[in-house]
C-alpha positions in Angstrom: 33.3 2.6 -2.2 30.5 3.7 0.3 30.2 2.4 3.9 27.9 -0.2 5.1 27.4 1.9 8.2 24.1 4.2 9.3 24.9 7.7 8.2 23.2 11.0 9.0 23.7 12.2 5.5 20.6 12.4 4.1 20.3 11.0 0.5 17.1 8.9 0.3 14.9 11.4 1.9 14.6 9.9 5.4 14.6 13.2 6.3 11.4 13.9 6.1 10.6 10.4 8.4 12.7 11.9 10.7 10.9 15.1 10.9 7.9 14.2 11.2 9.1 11.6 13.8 10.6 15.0 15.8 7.5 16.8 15.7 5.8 13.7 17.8 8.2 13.2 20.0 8.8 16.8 21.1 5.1 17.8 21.1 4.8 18.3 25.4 1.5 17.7 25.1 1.9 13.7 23.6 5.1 12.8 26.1 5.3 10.1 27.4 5.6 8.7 24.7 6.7 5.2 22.9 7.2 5.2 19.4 8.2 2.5 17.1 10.0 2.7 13.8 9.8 -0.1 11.9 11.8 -1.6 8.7 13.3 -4.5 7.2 17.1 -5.2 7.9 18.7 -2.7 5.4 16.0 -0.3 5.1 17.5 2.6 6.4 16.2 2.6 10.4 19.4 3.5 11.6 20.0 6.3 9.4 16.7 7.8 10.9 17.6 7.8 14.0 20.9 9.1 13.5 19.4 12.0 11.3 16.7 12.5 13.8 19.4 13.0 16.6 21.2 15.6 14.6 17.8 17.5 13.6 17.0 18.1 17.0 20.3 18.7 18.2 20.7 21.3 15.6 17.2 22.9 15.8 17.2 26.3 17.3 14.1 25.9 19.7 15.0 22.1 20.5 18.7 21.8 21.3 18.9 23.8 24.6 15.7 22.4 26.3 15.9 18.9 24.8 18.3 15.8 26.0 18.6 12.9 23.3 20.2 9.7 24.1 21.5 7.2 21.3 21.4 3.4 22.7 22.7 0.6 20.4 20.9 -2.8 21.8 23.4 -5.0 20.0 26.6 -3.3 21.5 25.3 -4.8 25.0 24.2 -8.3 23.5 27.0 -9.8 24.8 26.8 -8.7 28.6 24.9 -11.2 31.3 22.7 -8.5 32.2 21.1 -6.8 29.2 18.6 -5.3 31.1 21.1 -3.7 33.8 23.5 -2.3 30.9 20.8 -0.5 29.4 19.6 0.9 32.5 22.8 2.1 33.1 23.6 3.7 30.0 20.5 5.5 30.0 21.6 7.0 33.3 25.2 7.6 32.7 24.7 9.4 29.1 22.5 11.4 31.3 25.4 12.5 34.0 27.8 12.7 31.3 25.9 15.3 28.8 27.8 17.7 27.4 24.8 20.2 27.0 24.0 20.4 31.1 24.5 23.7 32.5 27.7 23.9 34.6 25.9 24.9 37.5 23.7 21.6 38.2 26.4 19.2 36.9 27.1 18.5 40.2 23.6 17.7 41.4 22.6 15.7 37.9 26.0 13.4 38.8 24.8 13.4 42.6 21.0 12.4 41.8 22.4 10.1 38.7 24.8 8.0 40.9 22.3 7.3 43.8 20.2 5.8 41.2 23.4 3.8 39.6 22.9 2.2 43.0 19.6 1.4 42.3 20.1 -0.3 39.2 23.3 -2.4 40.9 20.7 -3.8 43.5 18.8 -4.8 41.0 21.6 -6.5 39.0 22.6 -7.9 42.3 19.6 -9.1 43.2 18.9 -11.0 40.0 21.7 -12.5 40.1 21.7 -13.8 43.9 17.9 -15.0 42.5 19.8 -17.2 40.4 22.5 -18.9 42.8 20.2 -19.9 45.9 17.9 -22.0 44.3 18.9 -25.2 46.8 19.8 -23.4 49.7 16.5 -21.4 48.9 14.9 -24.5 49.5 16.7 -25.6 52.5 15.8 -21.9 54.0 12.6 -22.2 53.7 11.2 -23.6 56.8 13.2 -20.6 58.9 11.0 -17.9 56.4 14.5 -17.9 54.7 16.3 -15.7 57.6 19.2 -18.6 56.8 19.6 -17.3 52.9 21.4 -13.8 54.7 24.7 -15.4 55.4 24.7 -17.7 52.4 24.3 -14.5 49.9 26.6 -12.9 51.5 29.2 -15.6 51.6 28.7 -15.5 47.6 29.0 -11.9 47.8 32.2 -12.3 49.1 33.4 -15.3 46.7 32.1 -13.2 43.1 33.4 -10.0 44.0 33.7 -9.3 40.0 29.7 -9.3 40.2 29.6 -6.6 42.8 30.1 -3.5 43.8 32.2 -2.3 47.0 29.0 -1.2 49.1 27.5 -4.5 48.6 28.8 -6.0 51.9 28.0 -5.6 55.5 25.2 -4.9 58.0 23.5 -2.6 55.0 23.2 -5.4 52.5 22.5 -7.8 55.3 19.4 -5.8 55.9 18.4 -5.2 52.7 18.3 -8.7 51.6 16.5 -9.5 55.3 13.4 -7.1 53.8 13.9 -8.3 50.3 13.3 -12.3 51.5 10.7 -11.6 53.8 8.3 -9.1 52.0 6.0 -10.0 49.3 8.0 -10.8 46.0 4.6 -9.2 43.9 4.1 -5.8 46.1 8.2 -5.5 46.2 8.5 -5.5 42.4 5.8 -3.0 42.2 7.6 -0.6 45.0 10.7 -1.1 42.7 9.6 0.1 40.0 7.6 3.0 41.4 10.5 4.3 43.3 12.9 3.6 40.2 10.7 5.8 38.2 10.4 8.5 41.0 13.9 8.8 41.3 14.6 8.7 37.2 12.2 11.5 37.3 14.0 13.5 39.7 17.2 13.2 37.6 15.5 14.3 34.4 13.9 17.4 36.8 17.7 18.3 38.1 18.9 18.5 34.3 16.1 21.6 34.1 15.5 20.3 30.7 11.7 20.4 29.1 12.3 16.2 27.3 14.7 13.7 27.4 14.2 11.8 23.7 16.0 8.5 24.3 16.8 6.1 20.6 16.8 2.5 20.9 18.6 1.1 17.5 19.5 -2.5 17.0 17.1 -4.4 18.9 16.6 -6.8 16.2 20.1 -8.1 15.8 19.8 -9.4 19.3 19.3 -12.6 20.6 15.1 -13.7 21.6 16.3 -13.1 25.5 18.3 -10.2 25.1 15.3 -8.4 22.8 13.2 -9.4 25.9 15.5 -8.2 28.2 15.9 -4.5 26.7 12.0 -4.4 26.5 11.5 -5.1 30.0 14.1 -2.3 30.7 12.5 0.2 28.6 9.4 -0.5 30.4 10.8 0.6 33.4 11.1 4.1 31.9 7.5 4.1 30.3 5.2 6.6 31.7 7.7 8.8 33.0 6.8 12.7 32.3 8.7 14.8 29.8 10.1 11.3 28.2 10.4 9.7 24.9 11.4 6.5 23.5 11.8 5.9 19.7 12.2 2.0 19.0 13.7 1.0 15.7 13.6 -2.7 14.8 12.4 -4.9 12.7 8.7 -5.4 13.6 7.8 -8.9 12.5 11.6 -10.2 14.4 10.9 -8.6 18.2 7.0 -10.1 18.1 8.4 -13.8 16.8 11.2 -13.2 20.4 8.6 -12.4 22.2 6.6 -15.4 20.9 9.3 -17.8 21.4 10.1 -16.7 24.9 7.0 -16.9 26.2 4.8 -20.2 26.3 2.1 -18.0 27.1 0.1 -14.9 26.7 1.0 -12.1 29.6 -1.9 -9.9 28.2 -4.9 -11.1 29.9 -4.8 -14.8 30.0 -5.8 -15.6 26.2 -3.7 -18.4 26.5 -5.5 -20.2 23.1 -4.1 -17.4 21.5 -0.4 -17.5 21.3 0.0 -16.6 17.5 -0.6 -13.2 18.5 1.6 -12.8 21.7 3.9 -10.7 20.2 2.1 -8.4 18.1 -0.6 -7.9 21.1 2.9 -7.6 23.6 4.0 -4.7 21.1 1.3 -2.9 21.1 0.9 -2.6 25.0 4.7 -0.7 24.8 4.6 0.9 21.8 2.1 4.2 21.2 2.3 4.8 17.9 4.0 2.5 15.4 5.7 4.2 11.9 6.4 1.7 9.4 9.2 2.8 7.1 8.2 2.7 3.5 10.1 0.7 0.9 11.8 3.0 -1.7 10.1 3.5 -5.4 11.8 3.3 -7.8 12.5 6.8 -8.6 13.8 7.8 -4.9 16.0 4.3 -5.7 17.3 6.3 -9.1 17.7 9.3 -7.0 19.3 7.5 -4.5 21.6 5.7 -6.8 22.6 9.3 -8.8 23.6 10.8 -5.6 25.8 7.8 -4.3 27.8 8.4 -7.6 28.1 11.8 -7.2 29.1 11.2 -3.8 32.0 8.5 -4.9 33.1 10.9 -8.1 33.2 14.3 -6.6 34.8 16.3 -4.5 33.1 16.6 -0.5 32.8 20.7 -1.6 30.9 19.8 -4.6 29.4 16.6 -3.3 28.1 18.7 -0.3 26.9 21.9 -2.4 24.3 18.9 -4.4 23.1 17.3 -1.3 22.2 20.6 0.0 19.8 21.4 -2.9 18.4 18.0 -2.9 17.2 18.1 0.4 15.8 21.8 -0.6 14.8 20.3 -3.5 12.4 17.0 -1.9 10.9 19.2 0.4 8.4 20.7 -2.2 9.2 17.4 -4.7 8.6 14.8 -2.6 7.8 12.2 -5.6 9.7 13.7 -8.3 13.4 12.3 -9.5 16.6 14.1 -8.6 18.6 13.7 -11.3 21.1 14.8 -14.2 18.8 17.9 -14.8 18.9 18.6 -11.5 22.4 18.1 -11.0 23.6 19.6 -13.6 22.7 22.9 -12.3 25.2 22.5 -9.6 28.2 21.6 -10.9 31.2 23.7 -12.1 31.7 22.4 -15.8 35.2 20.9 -14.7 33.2 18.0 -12.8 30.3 17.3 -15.1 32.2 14.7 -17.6 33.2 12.5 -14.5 29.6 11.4 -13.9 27.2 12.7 -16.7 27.2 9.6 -18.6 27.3 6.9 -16.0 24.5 8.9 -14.2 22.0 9.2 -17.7 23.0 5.4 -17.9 22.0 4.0 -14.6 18.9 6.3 -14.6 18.0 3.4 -17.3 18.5 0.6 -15.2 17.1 2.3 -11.7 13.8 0.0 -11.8 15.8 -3.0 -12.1 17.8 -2.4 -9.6 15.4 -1.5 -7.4 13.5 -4.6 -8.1 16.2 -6.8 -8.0 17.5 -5.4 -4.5 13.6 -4.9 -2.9 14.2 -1.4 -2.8 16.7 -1.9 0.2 19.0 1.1 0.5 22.2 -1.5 2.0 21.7 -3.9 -0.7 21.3 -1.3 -3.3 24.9 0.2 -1.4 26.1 -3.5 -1.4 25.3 -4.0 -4.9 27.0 -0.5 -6.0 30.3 -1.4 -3.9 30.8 -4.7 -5.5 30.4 -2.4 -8.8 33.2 -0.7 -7.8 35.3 -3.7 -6.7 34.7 -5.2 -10.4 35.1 -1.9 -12.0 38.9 -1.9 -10.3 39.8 -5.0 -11.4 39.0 -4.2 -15.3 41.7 -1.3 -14.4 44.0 -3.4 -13.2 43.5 -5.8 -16.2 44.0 -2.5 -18.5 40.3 -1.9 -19.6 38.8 1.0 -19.1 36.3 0.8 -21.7 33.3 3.0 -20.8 30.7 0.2 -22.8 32.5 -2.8 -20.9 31.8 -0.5 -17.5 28.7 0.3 -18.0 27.7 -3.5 -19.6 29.2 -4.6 -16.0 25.9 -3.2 -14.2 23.9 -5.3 -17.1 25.3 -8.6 -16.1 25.5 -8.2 -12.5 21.8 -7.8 -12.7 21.6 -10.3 -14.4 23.7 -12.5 -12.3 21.6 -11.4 -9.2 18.4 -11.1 -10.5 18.6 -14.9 -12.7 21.8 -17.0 -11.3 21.1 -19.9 -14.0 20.6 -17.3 -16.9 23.9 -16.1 -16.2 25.5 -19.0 -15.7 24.0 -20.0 -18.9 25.7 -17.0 -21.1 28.8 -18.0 -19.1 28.7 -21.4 -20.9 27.9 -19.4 -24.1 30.3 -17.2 -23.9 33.1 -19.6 -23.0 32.2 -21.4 -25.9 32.1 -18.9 -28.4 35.3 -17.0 -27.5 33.2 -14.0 -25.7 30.6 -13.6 -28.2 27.9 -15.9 -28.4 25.4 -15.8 -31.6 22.6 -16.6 -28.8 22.8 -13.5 -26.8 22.8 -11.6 -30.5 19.1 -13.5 -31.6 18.1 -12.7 -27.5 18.7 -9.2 -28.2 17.1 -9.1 -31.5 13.8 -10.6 -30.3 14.1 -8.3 -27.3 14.7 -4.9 -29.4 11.1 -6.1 -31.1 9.4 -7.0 -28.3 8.9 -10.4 -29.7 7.2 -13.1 -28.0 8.0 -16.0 -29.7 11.5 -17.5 -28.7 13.3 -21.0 -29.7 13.0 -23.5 -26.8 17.1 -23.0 -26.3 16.5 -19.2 -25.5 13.2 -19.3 -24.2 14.1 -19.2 -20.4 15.1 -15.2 -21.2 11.5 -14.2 -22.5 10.9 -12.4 -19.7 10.0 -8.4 -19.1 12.9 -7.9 -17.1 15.3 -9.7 -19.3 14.1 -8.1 -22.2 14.8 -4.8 -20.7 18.2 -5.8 -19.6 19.2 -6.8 -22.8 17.7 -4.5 -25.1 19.7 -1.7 -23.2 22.6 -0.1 -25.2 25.4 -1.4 -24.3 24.2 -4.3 -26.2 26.3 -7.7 -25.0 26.5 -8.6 -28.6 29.1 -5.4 -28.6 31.5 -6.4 -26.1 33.6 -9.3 -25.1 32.0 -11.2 -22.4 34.9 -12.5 -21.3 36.6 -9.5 -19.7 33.0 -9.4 -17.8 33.2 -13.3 -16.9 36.8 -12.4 -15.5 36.2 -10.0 -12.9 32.4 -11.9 -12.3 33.0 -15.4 -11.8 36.5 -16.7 -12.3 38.2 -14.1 -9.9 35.3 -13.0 -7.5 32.4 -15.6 -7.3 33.0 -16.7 -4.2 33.7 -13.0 -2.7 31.0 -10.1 -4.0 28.3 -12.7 -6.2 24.5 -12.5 -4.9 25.2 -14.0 -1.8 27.4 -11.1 -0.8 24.5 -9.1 -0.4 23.3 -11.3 2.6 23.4 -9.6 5.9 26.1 -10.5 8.3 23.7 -11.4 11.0 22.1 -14.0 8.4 25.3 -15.5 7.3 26.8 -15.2 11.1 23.6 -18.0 12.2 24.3 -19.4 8.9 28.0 -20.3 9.7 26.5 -21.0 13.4 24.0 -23.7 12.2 26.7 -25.2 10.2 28.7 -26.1 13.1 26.2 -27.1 15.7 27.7 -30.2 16.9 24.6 -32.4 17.9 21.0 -32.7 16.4 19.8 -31.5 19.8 21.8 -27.8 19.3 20.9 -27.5 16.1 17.1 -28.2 17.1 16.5 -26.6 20.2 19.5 -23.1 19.9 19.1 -22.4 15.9 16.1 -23.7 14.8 14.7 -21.0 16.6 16.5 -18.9 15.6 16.0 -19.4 11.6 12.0 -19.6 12.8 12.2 -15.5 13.7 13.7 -14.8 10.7 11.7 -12.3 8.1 10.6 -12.3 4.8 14.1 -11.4 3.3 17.2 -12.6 5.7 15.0 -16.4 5.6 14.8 -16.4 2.0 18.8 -15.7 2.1 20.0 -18.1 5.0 17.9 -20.2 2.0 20.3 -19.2 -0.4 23.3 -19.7 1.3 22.0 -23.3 2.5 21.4 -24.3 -1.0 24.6 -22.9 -2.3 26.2 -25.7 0.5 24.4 -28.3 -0.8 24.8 -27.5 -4.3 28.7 -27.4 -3.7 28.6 -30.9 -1.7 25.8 -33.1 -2.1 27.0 -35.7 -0.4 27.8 -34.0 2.5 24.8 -34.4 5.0 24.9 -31.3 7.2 22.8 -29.0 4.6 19.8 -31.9 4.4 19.5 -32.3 7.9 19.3 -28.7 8.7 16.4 -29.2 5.9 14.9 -31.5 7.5 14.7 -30.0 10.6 13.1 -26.4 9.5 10.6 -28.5 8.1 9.8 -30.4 11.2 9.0 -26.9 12.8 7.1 -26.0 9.8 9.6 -22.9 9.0 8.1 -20.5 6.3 8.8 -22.1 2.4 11.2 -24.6 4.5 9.7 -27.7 1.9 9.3 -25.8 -1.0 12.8 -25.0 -0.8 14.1 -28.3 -0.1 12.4 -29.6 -3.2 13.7 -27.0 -5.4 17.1 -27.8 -4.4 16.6 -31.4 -5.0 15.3 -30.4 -8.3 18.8 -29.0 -9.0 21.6 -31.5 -7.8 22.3 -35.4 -8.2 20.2 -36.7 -5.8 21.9 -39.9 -6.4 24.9 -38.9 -4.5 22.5 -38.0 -1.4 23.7 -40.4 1.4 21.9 -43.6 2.5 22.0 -43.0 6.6 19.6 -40.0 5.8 16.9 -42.3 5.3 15.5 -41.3 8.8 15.0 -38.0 8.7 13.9 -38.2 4.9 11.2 -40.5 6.2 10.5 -37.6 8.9 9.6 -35.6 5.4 7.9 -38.0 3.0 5.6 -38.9 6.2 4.7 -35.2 7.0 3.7 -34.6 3.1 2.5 -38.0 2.5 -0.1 -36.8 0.0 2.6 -35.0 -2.1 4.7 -37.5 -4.8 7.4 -34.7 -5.8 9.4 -35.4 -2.9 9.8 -39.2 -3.5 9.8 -39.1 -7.5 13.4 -36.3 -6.6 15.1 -38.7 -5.0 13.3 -42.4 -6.6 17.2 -42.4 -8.8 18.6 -43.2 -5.5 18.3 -46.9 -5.0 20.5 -47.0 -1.7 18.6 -44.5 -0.1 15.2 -45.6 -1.1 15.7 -48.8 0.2 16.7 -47.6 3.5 13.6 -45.9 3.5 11.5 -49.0 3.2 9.6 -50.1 6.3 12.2 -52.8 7.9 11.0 -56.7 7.8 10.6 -58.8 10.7 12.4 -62.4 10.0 9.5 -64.9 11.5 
């Protein structure tokens, strides 16, 4: 099994992202400097980073004039003050570094704790902001003189909030010039001396760059992306500094879109489609987009993660050594068996020789199937695994039946109603259906012409699936059908390759408790959603209905994304209907399905689904008036 986690092991070739990242960002002559790397969920953003960290930590002419700070956004997403915590962290990871000299420790700590001050005003300050909104009011006919006492009697009371210095005739007098100067000229002195002093900390470290990576920002809620952008601002533009941004591009604009009603980059208020992209590209400098993998970095990728599970971490460590040699001169070549080969004693060549040639075979599938994702691809491979210890435990250990296990899990994820379908047929036949032996033979000759009963698997991909030795026609489905569906469905099918933050809203959503959470907390939520986790809170909302169709949670949830015009929101919804007994869909949903028939008025498919519904379409009708 392989960990879901961000590793600085480099076996995609992200090391050569991360390189050139480090050549950027320690070039003197382009700091400051903002960089963003950008990815899809999954696609191995993290993994830079963290290999970017250890390059320059290990470099020779880097690591003793050079300070990098790792920040996770979504460890903080829980605090009140997003903003403050990152601040902070940025700070105290700075005080705390093991690589200061001994000799100016104690003037970095001195420096770094005056400025900890800072950030608590702040933090204080936005939070009193909050809490005198009346008494605010109230105050100000005095010029708000009266809001002293009443901040610091709330001081007093929320001691948790506050640190010890925050009492007394110093805070008195601080929030004294704080209510009577000019809220737009103080925010502007706070920030400039907050920058002035961050710089003298980074001058008292007598280091030549502070390179500071933000990871996570994506996972975070619309506010709490907002928030850490506003605090990374405040460390823009500061010499010998650079910020490296990894998230999720098309997520951080749609936060920024949502959050603000309108555009804060000169006025263009007609133009609020593009708040977010034009808001990214006032903070970020020079945006890297993280390529998807090809499919022969995906069969690389794929070889190594076996050899990684099968061998020992001497052996394992000896092959990933020569493969990062190796993609330095073959950048678009395959690593595989030949390459390989060459490294191993001959003791631990039989333990992954054949599985290796055989997945080489499948790699493009795979790779299509997943989107060339490196954590589905590790996803996919670890439910392999699962499977692959249950045949043990069932007493197979069949080389065919393992290797025909990767065939049907394809398959299963690539075409759920295909596989579903040689379920049937296998169930009927005893494990070895005469369809799947015709499939095969019009697949082998690349025939075209199939039998209306088969000819849902004329397909390219199909064709290559099934033509592939092991042929299913060789083995008994059945063991396959035991360890696919009848044991593990539920726990490692498709769906288990949906992210956690998908199926976290997903179960969210589920549970709102009034059609005005669901509309106004998730709905948004769904809307910033990308290409790939929408398409799967898709799935998994499907899947509910599919399992309950008379339950009415999973149609109104429908009914609302399509109020708010969420990407393939209706196109979905029909499909689904396509696909269940829309008979069984309750009547006291004829509201909101009038909400949806009236919106695509001109389109018949959605009434001509559900017309075998008497009880609903009735309720639908357009109520009489008795004269």
């Amino acid at each position: 099994m392989w960990s879901d986690n961000e590793t600085d092991k480099d076996l995609i070739g992200f090391s050569v992202h991360a390189s050139l990242i480090k050549d950027v960002i320690t070039n003197d002559n382009n700091l400051p400097l903002t960089m963003g790397l950008y990815g899809d969920w999954g696609s191995g953003k993290s993994s830079v980073l963290k290999i970017l960290k250890k390059q320059i930590e290990e470099d020779a002419l880097l690591k003793d004039d050079t300070i990098v700070i790792y920040f996770d956004g979504w460890t903080f997403e829980g605090y009140d003050d997003a903003k403050s915590a990152l601040m902070q962290e940025i700070i105290l990871q700075l005080i705390n570094n093991k690589r200061l000299n001994s000799d100016i420790k104690g003037k970095v700590k001195a420096i770094g704790e005056n400025l900890l001050k800072s950030v608590n005003w702040m933090r204080v300050l936005q939070w009193s902001t909050q809490n005198v909104i009346l008494p605010g009011i109230a105050a100000h006919a005095t010029g708000g003189i009266s809001l002293v006492p009443f901040l610091l009697s709330k001081f007093k009371e929320n001691k948790g909030h506050l640190e010890e210095n925050l009492t007394g005739e110093n805070a008195a007098d601080f929030l004294n010039s704080i209510i009577k100067s000019n809220p737009d000229n103080d925010k502007i002195s706070v920030v400039r001396e907050f920058r002035e002093k961050f710089k003298g900390l980074l001058d008292a470290t007598d280091k030549k760059r502070l390179v500071v990576l933000i990871d996570d920002l994506d996972r975070c809620t619309p506010r709490r992306i907002i928030d850490n952008l506003e605090a990374i601002k405040l460390f823009l533009n500061v010499e010998k500094t650079a910020f490296v941004i990894a998230a999720d591009e098309q997520i951080v604009s749609n936060a920024i879109k949502i959050e603000y009603t309108k555009d804060l980059l000169g006025g263009q208020e007609n133009d609020k489609n593009n708040i977010g992209k034009a808001y990214m590209e006032k903070l970020i400098q020079i945006p890297y987009k993280l390529p998807r993998l090809t499919h022969k970095e995906v069969e690389t990728y794929i070889s190594l993660l076996f050899c990684q599970s099968e061998l020992s971490n001497e052996s394992f460590n000896k092959i990933q050594a020569h493969y990062l040699n190796f993609i330095k001169e073959h950048k678009f070549e395959v690593y595989g068996w030949n390459n390989i080969d060459e490294q191993l004693d001959d003791s631990d060549k039989p333990k992954i020789k054949e599985m290796i040639s055989f997945i080489s075979q499948l790699s493009n599938m795979i790779s299509i199937c997943l989107k060339g994702n490196p954590r589905l691809i590790k996803r996919f491979l670890n439910a392999y695994e699962l499977r692959l210890s249950l045949l043990k435990i069932g007493g197979i250990d069949d080389q065919k039946i393992k290797q025909a296990l990767i065939k049907l899990m394809i398959l299963e994820y690539n075409n759920q109603t295909l596989f579903e379908q040689l379920y049937d047929w296998q169930q009927q036949a005893g494990g070895k259906p005469e369809e799947i032996v015709e499939i095969e033979n019009l697949s082998l000759k690349d025939n075209d012409t199939y039998p209306e009963n088969i000819k849902a698997w004329n397909d390219p991909m199909l064709k290559q699936v099934v033509s592939i030795k092991p042929l299913f026609s060789e083995i008994d489905l059945r063991d396959l059908y035991w360890v696919s569906r009848e044991k593990l469905s539920d726990a490692i099918g498709g769906a288990s390759l949906i992210s956690s933050k998908v199926r976290t809203l997903f179960n969210d959503v589920m549970v709102a408790a009034t059609d005005n959470i669901l509309e106004h907390t998730y709905i948004p939520k769904i809307k910033i959603l990308n290409g790939n986790d929408l398409q799967d809170f898709y799935t998994l909302l499907n899947e509910t209905i599919m399992a309950n169709p008379k339950d009415k949670k999973g149609y109104n949830i429908y009914s609302f994304c399509i109020k708010d015009d969420i990407e393939l929101a209706y196109s979905q919804f029909l499909n689904i209907l396509s696909r269940i007994n829309t008979e069984k869909i309750p009547a006291s949903l004829s509201v909101k399905f009038n909400v949806i028939k009236n919106k695509y008025s001109g389109d018949t498919k959605f009434v001509s689904l559900i017309s075998e519904n008497g009880p609903l379409i009735r309720a639908m009708q357009p109520k009489t008036i008795k004269q």
